[in-house]
C-alpha positions as CSV (number, residue, x, y, z in Angstrom):
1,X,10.1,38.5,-17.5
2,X,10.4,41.3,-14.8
3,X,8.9,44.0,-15.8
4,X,12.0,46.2,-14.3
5,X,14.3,44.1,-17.1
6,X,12.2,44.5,-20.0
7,X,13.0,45.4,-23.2
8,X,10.2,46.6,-25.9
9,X,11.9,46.1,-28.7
10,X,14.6,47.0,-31.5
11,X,15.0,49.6,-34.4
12,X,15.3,48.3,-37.8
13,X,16.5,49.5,-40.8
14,X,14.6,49.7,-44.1
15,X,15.1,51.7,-47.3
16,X,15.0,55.6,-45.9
17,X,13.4,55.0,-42.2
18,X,13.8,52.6,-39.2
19,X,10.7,51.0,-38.3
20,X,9.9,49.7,-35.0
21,X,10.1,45.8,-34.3
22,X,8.7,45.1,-30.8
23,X,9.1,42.3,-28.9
24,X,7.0,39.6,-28.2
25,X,4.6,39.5,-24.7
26,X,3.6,36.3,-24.4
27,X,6.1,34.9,-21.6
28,X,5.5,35.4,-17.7
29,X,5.2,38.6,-16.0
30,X,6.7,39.3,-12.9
31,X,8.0,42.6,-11.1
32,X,9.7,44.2,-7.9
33,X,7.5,47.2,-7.4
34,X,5.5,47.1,-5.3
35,X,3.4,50.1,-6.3
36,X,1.8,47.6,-8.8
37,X,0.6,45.3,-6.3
38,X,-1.6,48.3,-4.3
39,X,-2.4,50.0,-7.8
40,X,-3.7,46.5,-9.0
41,X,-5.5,45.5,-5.7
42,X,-7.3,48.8,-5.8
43,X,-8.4,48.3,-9.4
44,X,-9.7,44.9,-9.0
45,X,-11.3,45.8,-5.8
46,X,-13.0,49.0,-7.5
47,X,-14.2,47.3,-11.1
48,X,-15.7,44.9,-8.6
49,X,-17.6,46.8,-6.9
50,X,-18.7,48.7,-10.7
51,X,-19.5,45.2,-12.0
52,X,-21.8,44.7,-9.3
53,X,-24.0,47.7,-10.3
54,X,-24.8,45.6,-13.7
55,X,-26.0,42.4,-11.7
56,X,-28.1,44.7,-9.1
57,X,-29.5,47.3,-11.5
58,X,-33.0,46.4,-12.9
59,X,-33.2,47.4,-16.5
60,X,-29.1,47.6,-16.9
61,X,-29.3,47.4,-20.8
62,X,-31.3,51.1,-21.0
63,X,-28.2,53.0,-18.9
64,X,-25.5,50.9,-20.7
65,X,-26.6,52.7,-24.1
66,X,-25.5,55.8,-22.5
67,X,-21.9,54.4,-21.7
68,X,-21.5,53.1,-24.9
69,X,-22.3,56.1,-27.0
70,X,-19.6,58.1,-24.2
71,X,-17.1,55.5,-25.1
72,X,-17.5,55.8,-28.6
73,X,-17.6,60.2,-28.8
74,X,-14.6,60.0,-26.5
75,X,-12.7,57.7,-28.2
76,X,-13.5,59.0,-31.5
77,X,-12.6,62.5,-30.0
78,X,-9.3,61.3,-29.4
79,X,-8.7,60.5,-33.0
80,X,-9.9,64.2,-34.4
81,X,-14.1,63.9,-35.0
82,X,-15.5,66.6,-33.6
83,X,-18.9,65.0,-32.9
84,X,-20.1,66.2,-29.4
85,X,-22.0,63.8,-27.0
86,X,-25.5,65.7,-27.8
87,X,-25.2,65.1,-31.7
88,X,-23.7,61.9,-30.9
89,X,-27.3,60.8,-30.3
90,X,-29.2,62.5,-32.4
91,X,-30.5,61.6,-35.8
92,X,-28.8,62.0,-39.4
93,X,-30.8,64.8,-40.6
94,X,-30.9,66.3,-37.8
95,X,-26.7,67.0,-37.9
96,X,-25.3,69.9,-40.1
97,X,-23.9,68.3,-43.4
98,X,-20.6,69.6,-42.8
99,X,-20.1,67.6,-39.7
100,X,-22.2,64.6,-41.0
101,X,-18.6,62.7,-41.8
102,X,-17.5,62.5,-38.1
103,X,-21.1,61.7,-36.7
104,X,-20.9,58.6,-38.7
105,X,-17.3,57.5,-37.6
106,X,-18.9,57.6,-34.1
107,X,-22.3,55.7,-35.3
108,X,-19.8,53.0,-37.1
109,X,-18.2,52.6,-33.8
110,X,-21.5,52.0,-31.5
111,X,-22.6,49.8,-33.7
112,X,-18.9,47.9,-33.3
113,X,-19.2,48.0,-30.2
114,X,-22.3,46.6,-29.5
115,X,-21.8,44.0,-32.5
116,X,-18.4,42.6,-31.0
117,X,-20.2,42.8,-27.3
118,X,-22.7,40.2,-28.8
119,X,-20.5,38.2,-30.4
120,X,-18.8,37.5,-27.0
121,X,-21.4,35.3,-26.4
122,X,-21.1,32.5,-28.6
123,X,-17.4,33.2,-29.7
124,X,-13.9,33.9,-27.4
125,X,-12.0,37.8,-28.4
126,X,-9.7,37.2,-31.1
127,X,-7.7,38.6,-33.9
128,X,-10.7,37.5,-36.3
129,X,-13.1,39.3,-34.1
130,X,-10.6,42.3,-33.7
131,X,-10.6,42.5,-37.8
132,X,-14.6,42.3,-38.1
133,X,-14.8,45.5,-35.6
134,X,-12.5,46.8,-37.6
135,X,-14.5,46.5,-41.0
136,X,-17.4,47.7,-39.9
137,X,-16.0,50.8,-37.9
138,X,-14.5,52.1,-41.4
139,X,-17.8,51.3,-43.4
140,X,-18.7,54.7,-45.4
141,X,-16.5,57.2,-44.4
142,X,-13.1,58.1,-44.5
143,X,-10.6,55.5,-44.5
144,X,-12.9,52.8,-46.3
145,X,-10.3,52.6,-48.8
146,X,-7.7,51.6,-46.5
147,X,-8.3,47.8,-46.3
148,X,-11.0,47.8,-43.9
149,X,-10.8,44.3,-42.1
150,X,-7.5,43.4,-43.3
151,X,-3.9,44.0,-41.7
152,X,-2.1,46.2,-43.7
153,X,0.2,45.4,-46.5
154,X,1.9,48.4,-46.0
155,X,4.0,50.7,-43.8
156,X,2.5,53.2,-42.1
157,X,3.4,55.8,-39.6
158,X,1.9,57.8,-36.3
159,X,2.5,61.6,-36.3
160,X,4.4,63.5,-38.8
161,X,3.3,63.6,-42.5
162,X,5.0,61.3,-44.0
163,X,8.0,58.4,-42.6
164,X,10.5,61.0,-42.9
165,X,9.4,63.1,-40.4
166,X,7.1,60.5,-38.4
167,X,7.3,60.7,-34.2
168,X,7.2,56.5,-34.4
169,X,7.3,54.4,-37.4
170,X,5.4,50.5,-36.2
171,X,6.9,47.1,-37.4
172,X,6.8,46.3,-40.6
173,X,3.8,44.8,-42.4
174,X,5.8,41.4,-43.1
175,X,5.5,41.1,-39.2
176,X,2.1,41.9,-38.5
177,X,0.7,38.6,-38.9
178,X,3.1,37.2,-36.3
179,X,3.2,39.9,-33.6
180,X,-0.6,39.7,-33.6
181,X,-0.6,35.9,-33.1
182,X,1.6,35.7,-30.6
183,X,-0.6,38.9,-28.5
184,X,-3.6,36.2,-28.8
185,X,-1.9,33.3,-27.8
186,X,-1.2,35.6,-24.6
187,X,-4.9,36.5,-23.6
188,X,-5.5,32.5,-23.4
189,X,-1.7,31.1,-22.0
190,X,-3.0,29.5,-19.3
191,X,0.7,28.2,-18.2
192,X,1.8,31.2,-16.9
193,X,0.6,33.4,-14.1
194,X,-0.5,36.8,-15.0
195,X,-3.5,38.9,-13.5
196,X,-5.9,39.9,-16.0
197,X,-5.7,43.7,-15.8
198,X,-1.8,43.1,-16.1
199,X,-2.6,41.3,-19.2
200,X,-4.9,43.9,-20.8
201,X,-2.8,47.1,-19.8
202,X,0.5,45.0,-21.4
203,X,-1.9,43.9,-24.1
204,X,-3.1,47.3,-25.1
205,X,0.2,49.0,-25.6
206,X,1.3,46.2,-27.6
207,X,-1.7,46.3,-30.1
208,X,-0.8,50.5,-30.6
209,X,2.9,49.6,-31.1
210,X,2.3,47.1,-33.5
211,X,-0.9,49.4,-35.1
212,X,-1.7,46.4,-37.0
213,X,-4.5,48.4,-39.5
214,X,-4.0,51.4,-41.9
215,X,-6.5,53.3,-39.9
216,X,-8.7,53.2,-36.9
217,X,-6.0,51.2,-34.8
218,X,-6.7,53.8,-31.5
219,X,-10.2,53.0,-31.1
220,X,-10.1,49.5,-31.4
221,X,-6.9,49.1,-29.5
222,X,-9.3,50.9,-26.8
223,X,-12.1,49.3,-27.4
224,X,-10.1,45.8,-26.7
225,X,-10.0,46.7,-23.3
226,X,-13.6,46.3,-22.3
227,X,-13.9,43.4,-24.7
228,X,-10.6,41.6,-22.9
229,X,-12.8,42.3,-19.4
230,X,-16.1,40.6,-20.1
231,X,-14.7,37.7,-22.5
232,X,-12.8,36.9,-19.1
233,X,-15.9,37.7,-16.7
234,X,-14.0,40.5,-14.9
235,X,-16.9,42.5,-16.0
236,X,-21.0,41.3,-16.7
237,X,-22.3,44.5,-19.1
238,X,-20.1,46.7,-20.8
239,X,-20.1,49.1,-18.0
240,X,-16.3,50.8,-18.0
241,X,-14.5,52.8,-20.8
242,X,-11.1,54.0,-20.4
243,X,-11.6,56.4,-23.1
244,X,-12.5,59.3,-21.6
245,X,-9.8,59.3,-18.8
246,X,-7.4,59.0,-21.7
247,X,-8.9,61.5,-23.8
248,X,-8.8,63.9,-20.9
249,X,-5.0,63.2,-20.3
250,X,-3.9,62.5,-23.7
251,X,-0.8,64.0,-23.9
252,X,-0.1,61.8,-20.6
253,X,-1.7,58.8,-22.2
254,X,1.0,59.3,-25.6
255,X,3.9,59.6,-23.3
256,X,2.9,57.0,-21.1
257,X,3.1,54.3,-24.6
258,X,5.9,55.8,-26.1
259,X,7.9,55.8,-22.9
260,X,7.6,52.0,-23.2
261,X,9.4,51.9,-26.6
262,X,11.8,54.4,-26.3
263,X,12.8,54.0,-22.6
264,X,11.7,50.2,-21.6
265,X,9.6,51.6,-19.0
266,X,6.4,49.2,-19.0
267,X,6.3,50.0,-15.1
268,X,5.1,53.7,-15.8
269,X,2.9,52.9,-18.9
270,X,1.3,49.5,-16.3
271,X,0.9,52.5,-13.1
272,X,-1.4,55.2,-15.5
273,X,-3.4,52.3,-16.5
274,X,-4.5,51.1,-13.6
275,X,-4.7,54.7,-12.3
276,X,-7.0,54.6,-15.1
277,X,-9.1,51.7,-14.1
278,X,-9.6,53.0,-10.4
279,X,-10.4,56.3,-11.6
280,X,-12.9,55.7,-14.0
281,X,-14.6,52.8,-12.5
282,X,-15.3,55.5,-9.6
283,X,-16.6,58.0,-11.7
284,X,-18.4,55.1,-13.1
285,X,-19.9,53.9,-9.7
286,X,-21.0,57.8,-9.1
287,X,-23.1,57.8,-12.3
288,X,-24.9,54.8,-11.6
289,X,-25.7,55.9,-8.0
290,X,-27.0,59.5,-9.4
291,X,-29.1,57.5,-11.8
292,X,-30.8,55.7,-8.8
293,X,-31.7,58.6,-7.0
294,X,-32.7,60.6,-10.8
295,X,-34.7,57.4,-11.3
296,X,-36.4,57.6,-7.6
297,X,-37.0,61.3,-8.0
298,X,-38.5,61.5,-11.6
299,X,-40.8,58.0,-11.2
300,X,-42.0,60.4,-8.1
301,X,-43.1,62.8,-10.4
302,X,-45.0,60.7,-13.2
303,X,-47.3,59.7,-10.2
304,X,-48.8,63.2,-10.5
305,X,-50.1,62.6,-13.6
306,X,-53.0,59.5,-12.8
307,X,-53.8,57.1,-15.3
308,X,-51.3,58.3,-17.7
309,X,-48.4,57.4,-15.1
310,X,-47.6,54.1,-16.9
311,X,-47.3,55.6,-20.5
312,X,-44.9,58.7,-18.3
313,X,-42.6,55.3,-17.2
314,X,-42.7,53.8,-20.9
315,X,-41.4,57.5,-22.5
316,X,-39.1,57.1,-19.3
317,X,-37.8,53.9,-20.6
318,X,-37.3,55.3,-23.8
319,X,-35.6,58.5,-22.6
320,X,-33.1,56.6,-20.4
321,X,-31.9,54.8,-24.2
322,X,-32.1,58.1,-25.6
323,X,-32.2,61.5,-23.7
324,X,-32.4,64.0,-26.9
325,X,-35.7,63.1,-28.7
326,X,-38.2,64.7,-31.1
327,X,-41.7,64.5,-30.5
328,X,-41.9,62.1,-33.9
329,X,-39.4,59.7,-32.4
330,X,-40.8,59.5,-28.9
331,X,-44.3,58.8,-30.7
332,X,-42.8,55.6,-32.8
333,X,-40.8,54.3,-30.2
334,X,-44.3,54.2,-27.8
335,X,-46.6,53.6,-31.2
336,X,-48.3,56.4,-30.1
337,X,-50.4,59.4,-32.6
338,X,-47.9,62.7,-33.0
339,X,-50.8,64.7,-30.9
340,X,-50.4,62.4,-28.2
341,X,-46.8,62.2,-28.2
342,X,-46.4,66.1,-28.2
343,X,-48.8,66.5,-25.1
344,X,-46.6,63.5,-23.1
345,X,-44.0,66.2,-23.9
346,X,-45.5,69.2,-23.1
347,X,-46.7,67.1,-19.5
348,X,-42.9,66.0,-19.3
349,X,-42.1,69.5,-19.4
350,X,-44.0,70.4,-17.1
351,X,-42.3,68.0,-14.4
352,X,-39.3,69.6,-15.2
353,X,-38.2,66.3,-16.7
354,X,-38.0,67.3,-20.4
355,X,-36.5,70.8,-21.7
356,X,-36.5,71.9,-25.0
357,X,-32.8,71.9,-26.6
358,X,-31.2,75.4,-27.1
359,X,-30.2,74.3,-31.2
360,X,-33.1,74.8,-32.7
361,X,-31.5,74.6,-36.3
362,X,-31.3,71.2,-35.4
363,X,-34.8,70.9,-35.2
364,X,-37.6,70.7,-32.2
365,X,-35.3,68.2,-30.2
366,X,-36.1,67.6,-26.1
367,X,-33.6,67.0,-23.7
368,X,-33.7,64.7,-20.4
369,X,-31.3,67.0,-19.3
370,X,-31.0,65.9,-15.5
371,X,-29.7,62.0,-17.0
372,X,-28.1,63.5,-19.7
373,X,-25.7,65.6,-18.0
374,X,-24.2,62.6,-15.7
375,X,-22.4,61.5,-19.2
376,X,-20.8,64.7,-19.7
């Protein structure tokens, strides 16, 4: 199929709406432009170069945290929670009650995240694994009710309130069993030649269109991108998010998709995300090189303080998974008395390496502000 000839799908009539019946993607992929080629020689050069951070970096599991719980607050953000990055990762008591709802939708989804990302290693991406990720990111809060883990069995609808009035109306739930099989039978056809960040980009705007769950389909639509990457070994740690470069251009990002099904045009959806891919595997390569130096500068600095310099580099250890702290937490995660946690703070403070957060009504929180701004 050239991508110049495609065709997304067909309207459909049903009692009082038309719902949208794509068109299936697993066939060849081939196209004219040759913007494409350049775009997608630039990405794959670029998320190389990222992926090689992750097999050079010592210690890549304590910075990954930090890219995860982005991922998850941005990709949440997208969706309506207004959980900012610094309650992201703080504690449940420590969050004002009326906001306690959206904090846990972004918990839900870390924990997804890092579930499915373990899964990977015994077990290829799948529908079954996309429908576990699902249950567990509507555990507890809103949407639980709406068949968590399951496809839905009913219609639903994006934007508008109700299918009268909806901006797109997916395929109908008798399909959705179907259009999901044949999208996993196209991540593994290995009789047909298509580059893997072709695959994904085509892969991802079929999973919105078809919005194969009640709720929750944006985030794990997004969060199949990074899964797609490392089950095929295009990327070692989970090290690249697209969500914040979409939730920074959403409106772009929602015209790019729905240009695909109202105008055929998988050319311009294909072009913003690999724009995507450049773009936020450079940002992505600019944060691990400021963590190098911050890491150089601030182990620098623990060496002032003698025969307590190891137990500065454990807290730093523990900072690095966790750059907002309370003088309780730092003490359990070191096993460590409360007196001598609070005066590795107040000597951390000193260095200019800890500062106390402004919020104090969320409690005495510290901040490794230097790291934690590189996420922001």
């Amino acid at each position: 199929m050239k991508l110049e000839k495609f065709k997304s799908g067909r309207h459909q009539q049903r009692y009082q709406y038309k719902s949208f019946e794509p068109n299936s993607i697993n066939q060849e992929w081939s196209w004219d432009d040759p913007t494409i080629n350049t775009l997608l020689e630039q990405a794959n050069k670029s998320l190389g170069e990222l992926n090689a951070f992750s097999l050079i970096v010592p210690d890549i599991d304590l910075f990954v945290r930090m890219h995860i719980v982005k991922e998850a607050q941005k990709s949440s953000k997208i969706e309506g929670t207004q959980t900012e990055m610094d309650e992201a990762l703080m504690q449940k008591e420590q969050i004002q009650p009326e906001k306690r709802n959206d904090w846990q939708e972004v918990q839900n989804y870390i924990k997804a995240i890092n579930i499915a990302i373990n899964k990977l290693n015994n077990l290829p991406l799948s529908v079954r694994l996309l429908k576990e990720i699902h249950s567990l990111l509507l555990q507890g809060v809103r949407g639980e009710h709406k068949q968590p883990g399951d496809f839905r069995t009913t219609q639903n609808w994006i934007g508008g309130s109700n299918l009268s009035d909806a901006v797109f109306i997916p395929p109908h739930a008798e399909n959705v069993n179907d259009l999901m099989g044949d999208l996993e039978l196209f991540w593994y056809n290995e009789n047909i030649n298509v580059p893997h960040l072709i695959r994904i980009a085509i892969s991802h705007y079929q999973f919105e269109t078809i919005h194969p769950f009640l709720d929750g389909n944006g985030r794990i639509g997004r969060l199949l991108i990074p899964l797609y990457l490392i089950d095929n070994k295009m990327l070692t740690k989970p090290a690249l998010y697209l969500s914040d470069f979409f939730e920074r251009n959403r409106s772009s990002y929602y015209d790019a998709l729905m240009r695909v099904r109202t105008s055929n045009d998988m050319i311009h959806w294909i072009k913003f995300f690999l724009n995507g891919i450049i773009e936020t595997t450079k940002n992505g390569k600019k944060v691990f090189t400021s963590i190098f130096e911050l890491d150089r500068q601030v182990k620098n600095k623990l060496t002032t303080l003698g025969r307590r310099t190891q137990q500065g580099n454990d807290a730093l250890n523990v900072l690095y998974k966790n750059p907002i702290i309370s003088a309780v937490e730092l003490g359990s995660a070191l096993n460590i008395s409360n007196p001598t946690s609070n005066k590795l703070i107040r000597d951390l403070m000193k260095l200019d390496i800890l500062r106390e957060a402004n919020d104090k009504q969320k409690g005495q929180l510290y901040v490794f502000s230097d790291y934690f701004k590189l996420f922001l």
